[in-house]
VOGULO-255454 format. One record per residue (C-alpha): x, y, z; residue in three letters. Coordinates in Angstrom, 3 decimals, decimal comma, padded with zeros to 6 digits, m for minus. Example, Ala and Ser with C-alpha at 12.3 -4.5 7.8 and 13.67 -1.06 7.14 Angstrom:
2
ATOM       px       py       pz code
ATOM  012,300 m004,500  007,800  Ala
ATOM  013,670 m001,060  007,140  Ser
END
This chain:
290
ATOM       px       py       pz code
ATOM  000,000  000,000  000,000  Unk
ATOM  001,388  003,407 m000,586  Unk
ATOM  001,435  006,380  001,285  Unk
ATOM  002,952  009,880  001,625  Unk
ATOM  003,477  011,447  005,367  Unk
ATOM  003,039  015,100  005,645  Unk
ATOM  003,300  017,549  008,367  Unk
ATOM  001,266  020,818  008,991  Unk
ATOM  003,619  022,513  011,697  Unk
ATOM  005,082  019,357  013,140  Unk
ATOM  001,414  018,011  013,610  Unk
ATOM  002,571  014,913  011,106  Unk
ATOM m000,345  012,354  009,331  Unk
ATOM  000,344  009,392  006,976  Unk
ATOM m001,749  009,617  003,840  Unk
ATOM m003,421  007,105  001,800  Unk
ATOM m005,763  006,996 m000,730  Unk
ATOM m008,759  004,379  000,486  Unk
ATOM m011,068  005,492 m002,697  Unk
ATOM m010,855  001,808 m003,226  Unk
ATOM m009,444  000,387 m000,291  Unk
ATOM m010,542 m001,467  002,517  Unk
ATOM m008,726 m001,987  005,830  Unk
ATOM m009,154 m002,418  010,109  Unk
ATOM m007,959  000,937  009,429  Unk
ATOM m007,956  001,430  013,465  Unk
ATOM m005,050 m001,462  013,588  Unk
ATOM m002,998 m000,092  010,690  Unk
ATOM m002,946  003,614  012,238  Unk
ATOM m002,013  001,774  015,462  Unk
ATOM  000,994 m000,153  013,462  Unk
ATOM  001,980  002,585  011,067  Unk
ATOM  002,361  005,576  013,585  Unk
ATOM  004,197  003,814  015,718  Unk
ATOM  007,129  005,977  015,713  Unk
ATOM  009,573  002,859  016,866  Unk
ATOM  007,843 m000,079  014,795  Unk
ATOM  005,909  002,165  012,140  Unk
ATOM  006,570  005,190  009,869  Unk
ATOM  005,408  007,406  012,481  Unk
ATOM  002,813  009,991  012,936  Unk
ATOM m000,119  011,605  015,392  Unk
ATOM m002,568  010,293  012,750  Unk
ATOM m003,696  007,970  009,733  Unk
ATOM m005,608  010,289  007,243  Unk
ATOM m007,310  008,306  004,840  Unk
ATOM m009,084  009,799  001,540  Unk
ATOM m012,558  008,320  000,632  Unk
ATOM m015,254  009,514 m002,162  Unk
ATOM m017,921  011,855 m000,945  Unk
ATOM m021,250  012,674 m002,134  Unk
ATOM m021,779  015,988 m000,222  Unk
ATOM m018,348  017,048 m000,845  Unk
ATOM m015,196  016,842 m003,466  Unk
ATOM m013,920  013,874 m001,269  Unk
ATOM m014,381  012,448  002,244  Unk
ATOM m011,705  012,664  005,049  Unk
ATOM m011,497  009,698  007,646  Unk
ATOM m008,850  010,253  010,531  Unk
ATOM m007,584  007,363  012,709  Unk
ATOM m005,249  008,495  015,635  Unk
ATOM m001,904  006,806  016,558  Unk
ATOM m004,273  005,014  019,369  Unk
ATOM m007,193  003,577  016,738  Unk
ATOM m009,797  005,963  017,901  Unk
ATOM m011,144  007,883  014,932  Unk
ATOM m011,526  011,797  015,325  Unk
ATOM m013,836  014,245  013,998  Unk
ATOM m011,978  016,534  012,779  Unk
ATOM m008,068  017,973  012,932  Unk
ATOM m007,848  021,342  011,254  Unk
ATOM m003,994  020,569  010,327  Unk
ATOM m005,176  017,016  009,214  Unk
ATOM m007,425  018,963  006,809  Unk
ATOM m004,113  020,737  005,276  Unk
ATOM m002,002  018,060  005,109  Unk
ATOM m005,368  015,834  002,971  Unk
ATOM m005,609  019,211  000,862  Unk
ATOM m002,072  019,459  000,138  Unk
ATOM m002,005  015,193 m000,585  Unk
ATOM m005,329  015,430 m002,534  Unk
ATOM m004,479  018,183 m004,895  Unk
ATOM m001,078  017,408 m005,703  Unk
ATOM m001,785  013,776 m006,367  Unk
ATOM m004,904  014,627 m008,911  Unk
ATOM m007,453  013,357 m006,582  Unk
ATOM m009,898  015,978 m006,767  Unk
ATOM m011,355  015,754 m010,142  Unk
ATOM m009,777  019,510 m010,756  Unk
ATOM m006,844  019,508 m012,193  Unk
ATOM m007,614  020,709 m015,463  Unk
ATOM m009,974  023,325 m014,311  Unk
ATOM m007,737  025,255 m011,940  Unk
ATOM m004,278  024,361 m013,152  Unk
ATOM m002,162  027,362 m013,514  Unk
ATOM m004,534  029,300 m010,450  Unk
ATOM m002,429  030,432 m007,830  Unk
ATOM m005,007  028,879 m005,170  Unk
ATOM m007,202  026,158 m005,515  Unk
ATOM m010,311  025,629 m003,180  Unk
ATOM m011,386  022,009 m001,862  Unk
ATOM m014,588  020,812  000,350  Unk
ATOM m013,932  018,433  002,862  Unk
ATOM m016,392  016,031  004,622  Unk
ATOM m015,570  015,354  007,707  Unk
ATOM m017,336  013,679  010,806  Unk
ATOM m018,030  016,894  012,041  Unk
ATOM m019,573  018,494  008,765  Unk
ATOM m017,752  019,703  005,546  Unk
ATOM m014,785  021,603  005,836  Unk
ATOM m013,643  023,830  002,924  Unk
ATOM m009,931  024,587  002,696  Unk
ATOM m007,679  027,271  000,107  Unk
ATOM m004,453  025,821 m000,971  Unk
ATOM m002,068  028,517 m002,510  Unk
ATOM  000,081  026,718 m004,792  Unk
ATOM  003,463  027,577 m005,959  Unk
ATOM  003,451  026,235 m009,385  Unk
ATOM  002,447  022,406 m009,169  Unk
ATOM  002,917  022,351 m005,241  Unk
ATOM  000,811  023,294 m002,198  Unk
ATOM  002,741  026,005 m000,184  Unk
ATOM m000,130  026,920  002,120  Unk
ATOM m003,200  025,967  003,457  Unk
ATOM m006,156  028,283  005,050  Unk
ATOM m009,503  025,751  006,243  Unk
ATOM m012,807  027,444  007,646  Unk
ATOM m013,148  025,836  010,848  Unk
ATOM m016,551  026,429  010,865  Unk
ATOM m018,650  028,235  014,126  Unk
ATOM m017,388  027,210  017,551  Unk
ATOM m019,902  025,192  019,048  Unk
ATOM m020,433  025,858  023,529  Unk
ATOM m023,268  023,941  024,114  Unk
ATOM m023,040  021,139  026,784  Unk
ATOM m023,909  018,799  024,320  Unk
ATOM m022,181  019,630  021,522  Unk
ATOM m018,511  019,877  023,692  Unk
ATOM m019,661  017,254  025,025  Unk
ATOM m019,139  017,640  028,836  Unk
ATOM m021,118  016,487  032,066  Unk
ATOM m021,155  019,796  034,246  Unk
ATOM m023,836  021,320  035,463  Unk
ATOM m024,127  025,033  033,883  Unk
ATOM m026,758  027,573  032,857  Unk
ATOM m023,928  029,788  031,953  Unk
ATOM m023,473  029,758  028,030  Unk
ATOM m020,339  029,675  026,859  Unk
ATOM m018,352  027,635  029,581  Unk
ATOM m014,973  029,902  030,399  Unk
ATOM m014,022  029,544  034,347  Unk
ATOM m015,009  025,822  034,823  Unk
ATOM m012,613  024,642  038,231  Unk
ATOM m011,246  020,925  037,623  Unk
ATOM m008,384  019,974  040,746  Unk
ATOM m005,904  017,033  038,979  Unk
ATOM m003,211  015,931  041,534  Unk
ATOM m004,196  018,969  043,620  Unk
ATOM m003,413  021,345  040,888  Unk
ATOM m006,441  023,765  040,052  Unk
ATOM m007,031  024,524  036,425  Unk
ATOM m009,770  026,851  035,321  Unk
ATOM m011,232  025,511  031,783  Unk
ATOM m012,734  027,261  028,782  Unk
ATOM m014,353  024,493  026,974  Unk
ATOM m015,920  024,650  023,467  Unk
ATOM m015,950  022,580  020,503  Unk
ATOM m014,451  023,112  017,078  Unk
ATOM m016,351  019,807  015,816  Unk
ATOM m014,065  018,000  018,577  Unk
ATOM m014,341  018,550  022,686  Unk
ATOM m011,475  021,149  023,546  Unk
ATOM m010,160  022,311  027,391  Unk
ATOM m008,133  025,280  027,416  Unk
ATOM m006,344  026,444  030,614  Unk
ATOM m004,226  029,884  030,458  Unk
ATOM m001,454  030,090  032,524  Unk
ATOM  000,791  033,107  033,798  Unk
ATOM  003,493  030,836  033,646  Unk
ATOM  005,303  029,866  030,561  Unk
ATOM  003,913  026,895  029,216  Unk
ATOM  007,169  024,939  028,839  Unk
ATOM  007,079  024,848  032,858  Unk
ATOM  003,774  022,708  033,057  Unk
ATOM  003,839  019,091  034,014  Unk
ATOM  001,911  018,391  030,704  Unk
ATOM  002,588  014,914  030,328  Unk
ATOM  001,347  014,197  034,039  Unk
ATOM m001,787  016,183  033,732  Unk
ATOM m002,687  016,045  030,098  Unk
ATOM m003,748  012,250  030,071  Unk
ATOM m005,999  012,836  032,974  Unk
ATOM m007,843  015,783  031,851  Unk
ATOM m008,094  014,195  029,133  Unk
ATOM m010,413  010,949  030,365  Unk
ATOM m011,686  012,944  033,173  Unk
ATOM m015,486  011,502  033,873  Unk
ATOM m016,584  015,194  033,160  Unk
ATOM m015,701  014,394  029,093  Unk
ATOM m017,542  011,498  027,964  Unk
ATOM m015,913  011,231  024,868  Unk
ATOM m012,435  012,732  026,288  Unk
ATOM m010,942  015,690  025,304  Unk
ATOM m008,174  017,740  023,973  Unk
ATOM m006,429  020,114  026,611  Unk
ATOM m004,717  022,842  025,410  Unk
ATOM m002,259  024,914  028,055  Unk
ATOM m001,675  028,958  026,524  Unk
ATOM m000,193  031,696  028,190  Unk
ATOM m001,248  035,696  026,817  Unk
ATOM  002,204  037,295  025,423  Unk
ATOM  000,181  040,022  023,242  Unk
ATOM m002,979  041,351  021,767  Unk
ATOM m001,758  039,195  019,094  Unk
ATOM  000,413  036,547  020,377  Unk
ATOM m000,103  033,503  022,404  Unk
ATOM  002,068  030,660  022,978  Unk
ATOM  000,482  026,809  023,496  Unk
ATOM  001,129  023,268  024,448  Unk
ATOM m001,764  020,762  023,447  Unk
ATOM m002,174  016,919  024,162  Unk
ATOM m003,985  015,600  021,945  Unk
ATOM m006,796  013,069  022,735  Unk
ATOM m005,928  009,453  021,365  Unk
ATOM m002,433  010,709  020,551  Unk
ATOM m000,504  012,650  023,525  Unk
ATOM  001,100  016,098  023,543  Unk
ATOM  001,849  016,739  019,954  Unk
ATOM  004,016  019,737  018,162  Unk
ATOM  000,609  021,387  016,839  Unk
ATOM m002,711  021,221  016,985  Unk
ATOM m004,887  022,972  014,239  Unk
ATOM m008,597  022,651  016,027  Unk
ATOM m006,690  023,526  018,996  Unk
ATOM m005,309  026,281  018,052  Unk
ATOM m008,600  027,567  016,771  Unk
ATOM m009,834  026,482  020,035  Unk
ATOM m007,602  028,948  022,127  Unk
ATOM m007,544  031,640  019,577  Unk
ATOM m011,661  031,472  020,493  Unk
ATOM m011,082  031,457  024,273  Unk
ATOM m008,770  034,255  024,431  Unk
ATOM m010,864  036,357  022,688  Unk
ATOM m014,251  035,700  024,721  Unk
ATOM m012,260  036,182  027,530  Unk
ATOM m010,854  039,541  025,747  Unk
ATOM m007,406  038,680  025,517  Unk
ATOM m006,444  038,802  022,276  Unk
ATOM m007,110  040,637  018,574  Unk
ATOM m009,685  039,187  016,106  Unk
ATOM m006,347  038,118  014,911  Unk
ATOM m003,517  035,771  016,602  Unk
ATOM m000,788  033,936  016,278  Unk
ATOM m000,918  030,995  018,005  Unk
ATOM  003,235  029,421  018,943  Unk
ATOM  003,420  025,963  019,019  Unk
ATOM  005,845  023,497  019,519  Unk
ATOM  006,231  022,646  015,714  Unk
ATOM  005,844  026,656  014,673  Unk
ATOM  002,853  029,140  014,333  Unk
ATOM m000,476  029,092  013,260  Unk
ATOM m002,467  032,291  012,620  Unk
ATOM m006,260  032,439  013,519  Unk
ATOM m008,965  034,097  012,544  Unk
ATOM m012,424  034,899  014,528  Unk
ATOM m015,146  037,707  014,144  Unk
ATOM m017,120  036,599  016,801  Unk
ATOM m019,932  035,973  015,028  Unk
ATOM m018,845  033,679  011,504  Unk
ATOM m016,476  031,111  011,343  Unk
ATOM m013,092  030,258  012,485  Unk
ATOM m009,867  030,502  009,581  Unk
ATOM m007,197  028,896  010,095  Unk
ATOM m003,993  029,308  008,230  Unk
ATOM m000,368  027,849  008,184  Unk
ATOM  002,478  025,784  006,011  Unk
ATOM  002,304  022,628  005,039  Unk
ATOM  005,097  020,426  003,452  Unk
ATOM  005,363  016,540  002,221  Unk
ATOM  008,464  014,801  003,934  Unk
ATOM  008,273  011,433  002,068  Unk
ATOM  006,422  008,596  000,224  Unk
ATOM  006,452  005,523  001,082  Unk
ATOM  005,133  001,656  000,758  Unk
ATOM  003,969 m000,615  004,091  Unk
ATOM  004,192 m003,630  003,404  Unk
ATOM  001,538 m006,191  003,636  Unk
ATOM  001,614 m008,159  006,775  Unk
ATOM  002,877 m005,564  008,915  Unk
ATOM m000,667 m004,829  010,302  Unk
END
């Protein structure tokens, strides 16, 4: 089977076209992003035909569990999709400087601009869509009448976080520290936060401390994967935090681990995204090792 890995940012996915395919696609994103026994990568991305959308996006993460959504998983499948002729629009929008794609995801259709350089995808903006802060939508067991959810106290190993939790079509916790975020014990408290009884289908906990109006710099562990270099929906996620709690621009720059990613929110539409995205190589797994 081939496959390409890419990486939006550090946040790295193995590609493969599944148009025709059929796999226990949770076992072979277990095997293949095993970073000791596999290629290695937070995620299997797999690209299926759509009928609401150009083509269908399926995500498997290094533990089996299949997410919703990942806004740089959506970068890295635009990049892959386009540049492999996938998308049925080659001919129509070769020469364009940027070349639109919709995305269906388990979350709803995503719709992402690739600026190309030449042949090749330099670039990728996606529309995150609206934020989503109803209970049910996060999802999250708490009991609240206040609408959205941006002081909720949770005590893990007698630390005290205070929560903003939303959903960008996947359950998001964001805690802002006034301490840089390279001094929290992330690997201790992530996994806990994240299976916490109050997230019924886990979460993704994002740690951000305020440098600017425009400027905030981020840890995020990653549900089904563990802290990862970048985070796309979690980005988005804090960007939308910060500003209900009036701490940042309509614009910001979100510094992760694996670089930046700039984010875009009106308060009212949807969320943009934007940030590089590369190839690193290409690949065949061989059958049996599933």
């Amino acid at each position: 089977m081939k496959f390409s890995k890419l990486q939006a940012t550090g946040n790295d996915f193995i590609l493969v076209d599944a148009r025709t395919a059929e796999a226990e696609w949770s076992e072979l994103a277990r095997a293949m992003c095993d970073r000791h026994f596999g290629a290695g990568a937070d995620g299997l991305t797999l690209v299926q035909n759509s009928t609401i959308a150009d083509l269908k996006m399926r995500l498997f993460n290094s533990d089996g569990s299949e997410a919703e959504v990942s806004g740089n998983g959506l970068r890295c499948f635009a990049k892959y999709a386009i540049e492999k002729g996938l998308t049925g629009k080659r001919s129509s929008q070769a020469g364009q400087r940027a070349r639109s794609l919709s995305i269906e995801t388990l979350s709803g259709v995503r719709r992402v601009k690739a600026h190309m350089s030449g042949n090749k995808v330099t670039r990728a903006d996606v529309n995150m869509g609206l934020p989503r802060f109803q209970l049910e939508q996060i999802p999250v067991k708490v009991g609240s009448d206040i609408i959205p959810i941006l002081d909720y106290s949770l005590v893990i190993d007698g630390k005290k976080l205070i929560l903003s939790l939303l959903s960008m079509g996947n359950p998001h916790a964001v805690s802002f520290l006034s301490e840089p975020v390279a001094d929290f014990p992330l690997a201790d408290i992530g996994p806990k936060v994240e299976r916490h009884p109050v997230f019924p289908q886990r979460t993704n906990f994002e740690v951000a401390r305020v440098l600017s109006r425009g400027k905030v710099e981020a840890r995020v562990w990653e549900r089904g994967v563990g802290e990862t270099l970048a985070c796309g929906s979690g980005a988005s996620a804090i960007a939308v935090a910060a500003q209900l709690l009036d701490y940042v621009d309509e614009q910001v720059d979100i510094i992760l681990a694996g670089g930046t990613l700039t984010v875009s929110w009106d308060r009212v539409g949807n969320v943009l995204l934007a940030g590089p995205v590369e190839e690193i190589f290409t690949g065949e797994w061989l059958e049996g090792k599933s």
